[in-house]
KEVEX-781725 format. One record per atom (N, C-alpha, C): residue number from 1; chain; x negated, y, z negated. Coordinates in pm, 1 decimal. Example, Ala and Ser with C-alpha at 12.3 -4.5 7.8 and 13.67 -1.06 7.14 Angstrom:
BEGIN
pos:unit:u:v:w
1:A:-1319.0:-569.0:-780.0
1:A:-1230.0:-450.0:-780.0
1:A:-1320.0:-330.0:-780.0
2:A:-1285.0:-225.0:-708.0
2:A:-1367.0:-106.0:-714.0
2:A:-1290.0:3.0:-787.0
//
This chain:
BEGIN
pos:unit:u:v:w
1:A:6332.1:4104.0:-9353.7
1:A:6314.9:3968.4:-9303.4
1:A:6413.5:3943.8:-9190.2
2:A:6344.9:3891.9:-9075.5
2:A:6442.0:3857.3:-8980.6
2:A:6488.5:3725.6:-8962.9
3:A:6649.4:3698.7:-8881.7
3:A:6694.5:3594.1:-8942.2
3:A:6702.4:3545.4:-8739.7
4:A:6700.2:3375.6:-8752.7
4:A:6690.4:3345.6:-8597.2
4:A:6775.2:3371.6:-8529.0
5:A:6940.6:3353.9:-8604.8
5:A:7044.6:3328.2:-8523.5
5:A:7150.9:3474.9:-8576.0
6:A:7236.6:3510.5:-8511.8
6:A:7335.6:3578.2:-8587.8
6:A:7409.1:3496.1:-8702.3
7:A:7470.7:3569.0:-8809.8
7:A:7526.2:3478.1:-8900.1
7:A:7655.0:3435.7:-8875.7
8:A:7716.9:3284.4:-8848.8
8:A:7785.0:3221.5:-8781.3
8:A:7878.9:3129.1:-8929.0
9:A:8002.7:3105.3:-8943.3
9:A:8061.7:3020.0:-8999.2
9:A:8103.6:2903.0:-8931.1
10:A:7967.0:2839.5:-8918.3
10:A:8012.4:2702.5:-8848.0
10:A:8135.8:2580.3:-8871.8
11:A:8199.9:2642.3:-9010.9
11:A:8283.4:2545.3:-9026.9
11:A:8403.2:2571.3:-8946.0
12:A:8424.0:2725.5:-8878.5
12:A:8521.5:2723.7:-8860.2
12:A:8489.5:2684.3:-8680.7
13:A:8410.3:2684.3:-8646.9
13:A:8393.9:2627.5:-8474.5
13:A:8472.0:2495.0:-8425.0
14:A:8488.4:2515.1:-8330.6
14:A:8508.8:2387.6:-8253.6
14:A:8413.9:2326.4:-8222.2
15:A:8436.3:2191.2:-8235.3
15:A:8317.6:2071.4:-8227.8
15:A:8203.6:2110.6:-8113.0
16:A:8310.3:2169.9:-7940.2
16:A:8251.3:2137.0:-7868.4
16:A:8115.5:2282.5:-7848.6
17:A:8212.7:2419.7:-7897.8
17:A:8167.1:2493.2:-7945.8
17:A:8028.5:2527.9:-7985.7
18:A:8025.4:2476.8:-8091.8
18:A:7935.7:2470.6:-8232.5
18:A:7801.0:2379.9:-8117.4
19:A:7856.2:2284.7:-8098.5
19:A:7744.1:2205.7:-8015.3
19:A:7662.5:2295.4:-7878.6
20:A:7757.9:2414.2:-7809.4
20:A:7722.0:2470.6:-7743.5
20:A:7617.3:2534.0:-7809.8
21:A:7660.7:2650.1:-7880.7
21:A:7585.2:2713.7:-7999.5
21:A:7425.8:2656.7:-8025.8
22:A:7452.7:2509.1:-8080.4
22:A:7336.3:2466.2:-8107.5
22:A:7201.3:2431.0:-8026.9
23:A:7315.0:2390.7:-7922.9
23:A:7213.5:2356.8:-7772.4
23:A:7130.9:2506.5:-7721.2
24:A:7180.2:2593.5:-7699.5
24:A:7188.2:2729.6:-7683.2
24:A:7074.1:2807.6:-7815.3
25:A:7073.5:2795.6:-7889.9
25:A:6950.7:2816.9:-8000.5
25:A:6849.6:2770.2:-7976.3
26:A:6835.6:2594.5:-7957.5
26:A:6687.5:2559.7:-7943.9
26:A:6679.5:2575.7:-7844.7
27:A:6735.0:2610.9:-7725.9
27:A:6674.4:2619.5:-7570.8
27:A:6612.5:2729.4:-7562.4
28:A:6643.2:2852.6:-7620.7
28:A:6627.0:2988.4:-7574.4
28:A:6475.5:2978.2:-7687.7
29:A:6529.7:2905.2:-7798.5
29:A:6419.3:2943.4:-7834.6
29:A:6251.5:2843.0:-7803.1
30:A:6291.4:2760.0:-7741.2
30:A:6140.1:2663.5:-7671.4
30:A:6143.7:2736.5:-7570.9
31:A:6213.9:2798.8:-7488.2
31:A:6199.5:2934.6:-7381.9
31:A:6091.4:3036.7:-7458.7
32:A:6120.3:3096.3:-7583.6
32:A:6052.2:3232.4:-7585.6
32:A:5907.0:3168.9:-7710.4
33:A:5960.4:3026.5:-7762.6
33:A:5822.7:2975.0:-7806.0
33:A:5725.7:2908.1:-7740.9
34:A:5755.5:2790.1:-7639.6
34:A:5679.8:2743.7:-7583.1
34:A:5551.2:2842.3:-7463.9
35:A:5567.0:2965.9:-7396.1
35:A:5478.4:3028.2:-7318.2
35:A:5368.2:3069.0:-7422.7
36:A:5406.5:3114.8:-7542.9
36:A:5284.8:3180.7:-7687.0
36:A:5163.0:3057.5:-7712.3
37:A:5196.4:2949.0:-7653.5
37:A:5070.5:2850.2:-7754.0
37:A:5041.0:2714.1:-7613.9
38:A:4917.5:2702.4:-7661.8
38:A:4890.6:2619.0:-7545.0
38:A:4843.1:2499.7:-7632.5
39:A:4771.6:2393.9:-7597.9
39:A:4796.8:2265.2:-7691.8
39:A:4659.1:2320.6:-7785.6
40:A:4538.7:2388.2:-7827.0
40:A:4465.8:2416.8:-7878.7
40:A:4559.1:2526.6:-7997.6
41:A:4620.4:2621.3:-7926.2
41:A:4683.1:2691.3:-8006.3
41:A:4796.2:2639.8:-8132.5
42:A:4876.9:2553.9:-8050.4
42:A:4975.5:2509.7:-8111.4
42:A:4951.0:2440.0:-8262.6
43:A:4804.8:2403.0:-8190.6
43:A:4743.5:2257.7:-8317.6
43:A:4696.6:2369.3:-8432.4
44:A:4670.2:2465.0:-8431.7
44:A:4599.3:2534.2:-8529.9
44:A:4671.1:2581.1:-8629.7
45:A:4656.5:2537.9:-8725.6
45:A:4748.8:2589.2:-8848.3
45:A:4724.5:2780.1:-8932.5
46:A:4837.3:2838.1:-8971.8
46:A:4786.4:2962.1:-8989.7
46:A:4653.7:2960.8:-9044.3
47:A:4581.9:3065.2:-9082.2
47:A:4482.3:3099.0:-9189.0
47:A:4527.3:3087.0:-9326.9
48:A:4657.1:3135.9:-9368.6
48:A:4712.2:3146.4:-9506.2
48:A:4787.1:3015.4:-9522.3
49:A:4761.9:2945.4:-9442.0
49:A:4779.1:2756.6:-9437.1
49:A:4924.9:2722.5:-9436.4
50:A:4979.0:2604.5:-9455.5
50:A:5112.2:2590.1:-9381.5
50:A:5154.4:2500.0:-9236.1
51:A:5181.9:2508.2:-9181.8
51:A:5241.6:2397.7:-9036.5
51:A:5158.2:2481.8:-8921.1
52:A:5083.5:2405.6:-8813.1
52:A:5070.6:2417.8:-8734.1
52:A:5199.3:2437.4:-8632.2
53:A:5202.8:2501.6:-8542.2
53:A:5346.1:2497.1:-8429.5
53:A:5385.2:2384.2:-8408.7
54:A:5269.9:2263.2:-8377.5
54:A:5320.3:2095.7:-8374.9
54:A:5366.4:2048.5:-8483.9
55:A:5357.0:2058.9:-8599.0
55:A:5392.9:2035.9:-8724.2
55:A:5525.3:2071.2:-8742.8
56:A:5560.8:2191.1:-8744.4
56:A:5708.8:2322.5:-8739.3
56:A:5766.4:2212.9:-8642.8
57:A:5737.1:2221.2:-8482.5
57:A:5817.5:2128.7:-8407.1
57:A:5861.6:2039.3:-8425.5
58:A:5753.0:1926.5:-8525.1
58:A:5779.0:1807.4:-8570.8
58:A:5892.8:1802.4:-8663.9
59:A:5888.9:1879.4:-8742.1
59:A:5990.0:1890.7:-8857.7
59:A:6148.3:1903.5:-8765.1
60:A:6171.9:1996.5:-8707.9
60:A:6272.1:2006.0:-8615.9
60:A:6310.9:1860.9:-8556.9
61:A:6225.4:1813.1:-8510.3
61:A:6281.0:1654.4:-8450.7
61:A:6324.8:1625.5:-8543.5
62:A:6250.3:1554.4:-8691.8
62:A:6321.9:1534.0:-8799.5
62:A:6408.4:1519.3:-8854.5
63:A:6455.7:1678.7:-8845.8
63:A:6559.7:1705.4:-8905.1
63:A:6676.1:1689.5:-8828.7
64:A:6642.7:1707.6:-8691.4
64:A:6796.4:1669.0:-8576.0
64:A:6769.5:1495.8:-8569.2
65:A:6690.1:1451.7:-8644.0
65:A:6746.8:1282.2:-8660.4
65:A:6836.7:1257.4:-8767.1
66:A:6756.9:1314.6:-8849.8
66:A:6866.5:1323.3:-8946.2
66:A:6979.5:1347.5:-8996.5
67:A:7002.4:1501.6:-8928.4
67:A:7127.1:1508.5:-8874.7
67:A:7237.4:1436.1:-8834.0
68:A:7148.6:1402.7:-8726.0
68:A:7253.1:1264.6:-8613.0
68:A:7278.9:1161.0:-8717.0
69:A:7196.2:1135.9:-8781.5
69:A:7248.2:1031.9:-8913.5
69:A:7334.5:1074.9:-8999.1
70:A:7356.2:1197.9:-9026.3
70:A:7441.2:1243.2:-9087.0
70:A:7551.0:1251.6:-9057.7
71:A:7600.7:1335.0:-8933.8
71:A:7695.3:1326.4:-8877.6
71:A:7782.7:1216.4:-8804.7
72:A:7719.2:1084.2:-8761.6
72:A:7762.4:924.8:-8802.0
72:A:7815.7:861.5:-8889.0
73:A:7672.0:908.5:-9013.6
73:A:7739.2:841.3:-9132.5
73:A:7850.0:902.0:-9192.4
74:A:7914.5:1037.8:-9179.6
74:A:8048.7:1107.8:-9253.1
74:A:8155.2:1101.2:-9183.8
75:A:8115.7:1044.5:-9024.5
75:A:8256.3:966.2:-8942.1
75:A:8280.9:858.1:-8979.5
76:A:8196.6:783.1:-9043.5
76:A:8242.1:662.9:-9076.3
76:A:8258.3:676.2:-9196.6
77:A:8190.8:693.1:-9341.7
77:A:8191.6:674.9:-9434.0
77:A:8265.6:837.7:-9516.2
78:A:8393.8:788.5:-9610.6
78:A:8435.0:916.8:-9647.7
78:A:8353.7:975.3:-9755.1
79:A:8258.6:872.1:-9822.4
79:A:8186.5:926.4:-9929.4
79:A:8042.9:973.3:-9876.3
80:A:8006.9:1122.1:-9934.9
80:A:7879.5:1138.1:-9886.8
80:A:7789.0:1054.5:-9936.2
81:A:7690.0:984.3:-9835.7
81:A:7603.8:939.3:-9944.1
81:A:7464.6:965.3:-9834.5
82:A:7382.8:999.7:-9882.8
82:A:7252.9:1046.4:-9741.1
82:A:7125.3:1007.3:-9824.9
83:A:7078.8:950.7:-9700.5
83:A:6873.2:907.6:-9752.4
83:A:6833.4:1067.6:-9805.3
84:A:6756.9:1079.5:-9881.0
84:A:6657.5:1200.0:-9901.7
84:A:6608.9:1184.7:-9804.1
85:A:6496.3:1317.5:-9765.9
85:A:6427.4:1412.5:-9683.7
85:A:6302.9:1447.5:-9724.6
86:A:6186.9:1388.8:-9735.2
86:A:6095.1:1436.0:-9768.7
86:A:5969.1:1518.1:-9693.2
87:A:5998.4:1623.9:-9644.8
87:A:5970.5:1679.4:-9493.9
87:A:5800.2:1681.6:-9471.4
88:A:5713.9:1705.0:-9617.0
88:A:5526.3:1724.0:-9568.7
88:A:5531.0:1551.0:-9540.0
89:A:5567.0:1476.5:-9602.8
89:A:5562.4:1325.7:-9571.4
89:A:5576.9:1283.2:-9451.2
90:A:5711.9:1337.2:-9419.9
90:A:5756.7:1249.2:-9284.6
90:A:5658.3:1316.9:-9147.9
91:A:5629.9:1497.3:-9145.4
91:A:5554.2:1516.2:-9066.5
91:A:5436.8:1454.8:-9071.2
92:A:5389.7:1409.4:-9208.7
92:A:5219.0:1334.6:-9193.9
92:A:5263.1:1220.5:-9123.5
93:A:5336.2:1172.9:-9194.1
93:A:5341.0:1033.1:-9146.1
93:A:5352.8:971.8:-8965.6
94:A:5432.2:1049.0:-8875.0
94:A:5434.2:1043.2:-8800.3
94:A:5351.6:1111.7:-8722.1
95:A:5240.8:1191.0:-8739.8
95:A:5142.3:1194.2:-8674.9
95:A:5154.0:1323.0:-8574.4
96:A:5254.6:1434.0:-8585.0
96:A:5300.9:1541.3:-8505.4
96:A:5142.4:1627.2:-8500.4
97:A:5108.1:1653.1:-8556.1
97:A:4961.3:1717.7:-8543.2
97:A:4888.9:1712.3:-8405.4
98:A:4886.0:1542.0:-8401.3
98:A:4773.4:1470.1:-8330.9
98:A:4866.0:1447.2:-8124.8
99:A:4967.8:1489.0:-8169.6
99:A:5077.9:1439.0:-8019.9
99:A:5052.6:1581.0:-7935.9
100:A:5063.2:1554.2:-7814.8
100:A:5084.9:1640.6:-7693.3
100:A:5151.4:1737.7:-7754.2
101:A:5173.7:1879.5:-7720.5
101:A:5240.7:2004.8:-7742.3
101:A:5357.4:1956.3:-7667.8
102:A:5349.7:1958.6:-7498.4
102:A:5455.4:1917.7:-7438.2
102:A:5597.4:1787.2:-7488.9
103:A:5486.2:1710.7:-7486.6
103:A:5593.2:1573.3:-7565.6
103:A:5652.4:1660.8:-7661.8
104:A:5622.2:1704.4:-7794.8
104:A:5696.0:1739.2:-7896.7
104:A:5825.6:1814.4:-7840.0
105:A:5781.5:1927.8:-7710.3
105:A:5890.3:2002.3:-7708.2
105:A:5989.0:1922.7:-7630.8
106:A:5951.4:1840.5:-7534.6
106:A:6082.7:1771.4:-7488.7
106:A:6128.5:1699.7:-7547.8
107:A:6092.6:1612.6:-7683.8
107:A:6127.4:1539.7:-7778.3
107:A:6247.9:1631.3:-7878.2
108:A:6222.1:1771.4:-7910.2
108:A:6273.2:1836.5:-7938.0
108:A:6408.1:1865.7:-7873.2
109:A:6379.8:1901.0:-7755.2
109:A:6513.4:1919.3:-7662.9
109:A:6647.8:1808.1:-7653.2
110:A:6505.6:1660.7:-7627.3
110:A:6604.3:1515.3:-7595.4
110:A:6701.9:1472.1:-7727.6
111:A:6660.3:1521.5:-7863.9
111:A:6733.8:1492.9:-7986.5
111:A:6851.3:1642.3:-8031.2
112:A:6836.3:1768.2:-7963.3
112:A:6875.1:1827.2:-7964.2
112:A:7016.0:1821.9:-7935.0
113:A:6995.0:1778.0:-7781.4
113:A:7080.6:1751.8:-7739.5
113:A:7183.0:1619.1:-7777.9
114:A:7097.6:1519.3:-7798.8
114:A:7196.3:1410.5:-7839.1
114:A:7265.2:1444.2:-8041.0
115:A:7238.3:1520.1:-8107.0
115:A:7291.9:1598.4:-8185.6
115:A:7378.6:1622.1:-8155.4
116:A:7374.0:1737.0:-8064.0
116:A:7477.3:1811.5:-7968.3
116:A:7616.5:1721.5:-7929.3
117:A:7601.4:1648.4:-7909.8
117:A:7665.7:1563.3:-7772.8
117:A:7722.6:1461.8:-7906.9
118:A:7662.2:1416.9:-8003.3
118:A:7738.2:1371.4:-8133.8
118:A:7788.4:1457.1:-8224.3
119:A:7839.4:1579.0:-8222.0
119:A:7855.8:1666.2:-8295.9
119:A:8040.6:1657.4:-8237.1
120:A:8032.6:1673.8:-8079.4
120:A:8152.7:1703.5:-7979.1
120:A:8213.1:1520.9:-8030.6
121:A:8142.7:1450.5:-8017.9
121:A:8245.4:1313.9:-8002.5
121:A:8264.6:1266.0:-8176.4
122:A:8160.9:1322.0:-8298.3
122:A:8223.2:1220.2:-8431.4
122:A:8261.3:1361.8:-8483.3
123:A:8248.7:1491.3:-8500.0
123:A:8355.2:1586.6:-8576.2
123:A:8466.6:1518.7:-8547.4
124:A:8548.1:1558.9:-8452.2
124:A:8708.4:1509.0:-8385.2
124:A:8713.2:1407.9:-8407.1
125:A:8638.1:1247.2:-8442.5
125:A:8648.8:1148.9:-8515.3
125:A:8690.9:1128.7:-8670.2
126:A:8605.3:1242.9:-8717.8
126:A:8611.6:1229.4:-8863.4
126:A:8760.7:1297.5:-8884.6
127:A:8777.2:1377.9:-8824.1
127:A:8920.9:1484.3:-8837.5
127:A:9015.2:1429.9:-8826.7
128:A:8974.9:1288.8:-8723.6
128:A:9107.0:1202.6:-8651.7
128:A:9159.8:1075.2:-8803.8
129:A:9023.6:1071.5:-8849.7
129:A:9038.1:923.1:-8987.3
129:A:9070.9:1048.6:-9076.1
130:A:9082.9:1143.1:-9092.6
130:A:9142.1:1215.0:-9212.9
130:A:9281.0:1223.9:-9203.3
131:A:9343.6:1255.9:-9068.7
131:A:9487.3:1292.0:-9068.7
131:A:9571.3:1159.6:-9087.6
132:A:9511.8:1066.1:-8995.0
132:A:9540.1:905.0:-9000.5
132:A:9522.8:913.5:-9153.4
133:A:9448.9:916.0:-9254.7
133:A:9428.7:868.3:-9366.4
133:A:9564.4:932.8:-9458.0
134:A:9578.2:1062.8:-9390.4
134:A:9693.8:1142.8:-9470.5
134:A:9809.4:1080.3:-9467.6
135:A:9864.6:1067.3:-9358.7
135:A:9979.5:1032.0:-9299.8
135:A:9997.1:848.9:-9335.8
136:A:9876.0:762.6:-9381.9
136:A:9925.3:674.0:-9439.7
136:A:9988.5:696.3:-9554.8
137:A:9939.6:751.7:-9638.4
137:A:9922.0:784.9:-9756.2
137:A:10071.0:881.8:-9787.0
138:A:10132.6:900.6:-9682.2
138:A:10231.0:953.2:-9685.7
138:A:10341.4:873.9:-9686.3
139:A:10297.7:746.6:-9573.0
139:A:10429.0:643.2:-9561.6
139:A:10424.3:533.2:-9662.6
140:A:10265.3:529.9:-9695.7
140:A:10306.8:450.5:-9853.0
140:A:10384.4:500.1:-9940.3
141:A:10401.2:643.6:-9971.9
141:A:10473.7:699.1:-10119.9
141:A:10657.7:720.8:-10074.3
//
């Protein structure tokens, strides 16, 4: 089984790093996916059934919203607490099937990136309310 990316310990990256990284994955790869499928192609789901390419794409937006919600909500909030994910739902629901091939992929790119670009400015946020949090916690005792 082949795997997309090399295997990476993202915890230990730098914010701005890691965001490179990420930007750098989906680009190369709407580079070597987007020329394979044209909007007839894309829409067609395998034979052995499963996501159409618009579907797969869709999920990807998704999940880099979610993300971005994620990575917000753990700069601000020290307790995890996250909406569920219910991924055949949210692709029905929003209708990725039925949308332009093109739209999806620049939709893809435009959340990619703003991921990206919140990854560099709330990591070093959250890192910044932890040490602050330490160092109170120090001059209280």
């Amino acid at each position: 089984m082949s795997t997309y990316t090399e295997p990476t310990d993202l915890l230990l990256m730098e914010p701005a790093h890691l965001a490179s990284h990420l930007r750098a994955v989906v680009e190369n790869s709407i580079l070597t996916l987007a020329p394979g499928y044209d909007e007839a192609s894309a829409s067609k789901p395998p034979a052995n059934g499963g996501w159409s390419a618009k579907q797969v794409v869709g999920h990807l937006i998704d999940s880099a919203g979610n993300n971005i919600q994620r990575t917000v909500r753990l700069s601000i909030d020290p307790e995890l607490r996250m909406p569920g994910y219910e991924e055949a739902e949210w692709v029905a629901v929003q209708g990725y099937q039925d949308r332009p091939w093109a739209e999806l992929l620049s939709h893809l790119v435009r959340d990619d990136r703003s991921l990206s670009e919140g990854l560099i400015v709330c990591l070093p946020y959250r890192q910044f309310l932890a040490w602050r949090d330490c160092n109170h916690r120090r001059a209280a005792s």
